[in-house]
C-alpha positions in Angstrom: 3.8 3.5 -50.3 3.2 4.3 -46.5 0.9 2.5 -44.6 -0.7 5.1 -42.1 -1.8 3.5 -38.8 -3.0 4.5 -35.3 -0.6 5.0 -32.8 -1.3 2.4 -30.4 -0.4 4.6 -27.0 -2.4 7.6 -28.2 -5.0 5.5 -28.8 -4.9 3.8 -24.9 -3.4 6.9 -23.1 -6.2 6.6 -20.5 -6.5 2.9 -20.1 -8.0 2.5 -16.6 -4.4 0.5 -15.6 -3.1 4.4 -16.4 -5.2 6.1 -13.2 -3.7 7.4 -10.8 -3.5 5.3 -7.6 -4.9 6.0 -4.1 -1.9 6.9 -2.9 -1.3 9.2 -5.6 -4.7 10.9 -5.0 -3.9 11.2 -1.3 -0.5 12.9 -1.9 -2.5 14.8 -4.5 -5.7 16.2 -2.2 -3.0 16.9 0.7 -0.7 19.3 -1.6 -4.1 20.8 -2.5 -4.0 23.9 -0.5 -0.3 24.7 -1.5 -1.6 24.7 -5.1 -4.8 27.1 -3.9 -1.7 29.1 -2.1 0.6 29.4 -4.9 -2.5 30.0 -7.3 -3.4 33.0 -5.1 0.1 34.5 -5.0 0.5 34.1 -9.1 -2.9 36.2 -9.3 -1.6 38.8 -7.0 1.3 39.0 -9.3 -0.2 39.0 -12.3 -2.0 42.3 -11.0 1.1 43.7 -10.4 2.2 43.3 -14.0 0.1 45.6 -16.1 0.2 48.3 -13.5 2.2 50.6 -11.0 1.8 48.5 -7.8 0.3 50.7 -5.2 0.6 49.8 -1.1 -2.8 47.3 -1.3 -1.1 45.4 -4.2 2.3 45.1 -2.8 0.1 44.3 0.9 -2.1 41.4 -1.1 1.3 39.5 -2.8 3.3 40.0 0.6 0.1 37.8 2.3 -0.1 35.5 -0.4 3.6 35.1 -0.3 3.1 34.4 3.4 0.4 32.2 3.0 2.0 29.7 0.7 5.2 29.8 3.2 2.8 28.6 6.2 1.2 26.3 3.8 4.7 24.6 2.8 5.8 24.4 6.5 2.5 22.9 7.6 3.2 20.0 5.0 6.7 19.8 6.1 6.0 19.2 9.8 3.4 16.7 8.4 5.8 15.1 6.7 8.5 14.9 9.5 5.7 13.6 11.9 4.9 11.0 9.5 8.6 9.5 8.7 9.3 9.9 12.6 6.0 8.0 13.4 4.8 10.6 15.3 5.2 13.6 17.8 7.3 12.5 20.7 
């Protein structure tokens, strides 16, 4: 016979010791706007996918393609500023 028993880790899977730190909420609230950028782009995609993509779709996922590139470098400079200690 089987004994059947809780699963201990399922059971404390959000323990508060499992939060995520301040740090970790930091990184996560300044990658925000990529996510937003990358969330806009997939939507203008998914447009495209159940239709003939006219001029004004192909127009909206070219910006939002463009908008997630200037996102991503504007967190790359901020991260170059940040391991060089600053602008010179």
């Amino acid at each position: 016979m089987e004994h059947i028993v809780t699963v201990q880790d399922a059971v404390t899977a959000f323990a508060p010791w499992m939060e995520p730190t301040e740090a970790e909420l930091d990184v996560i609230e300044q990658e925000a706007p990529l996510v937003a950028a990358e969330l806009d782009l997939l939507d203008a995609q998914i447009i495209t996918l159940d239709r003939i993509p006219n001029e004004l779709d192909a127009r909206r996922v070219r910006r939002a393609h463009r908008k997630v590139l200037a996102v991503r470098t504007e967190l790359a400079n901020k991260a170059a500023v940040t391991e060089t200690g600053g602008a010179a």
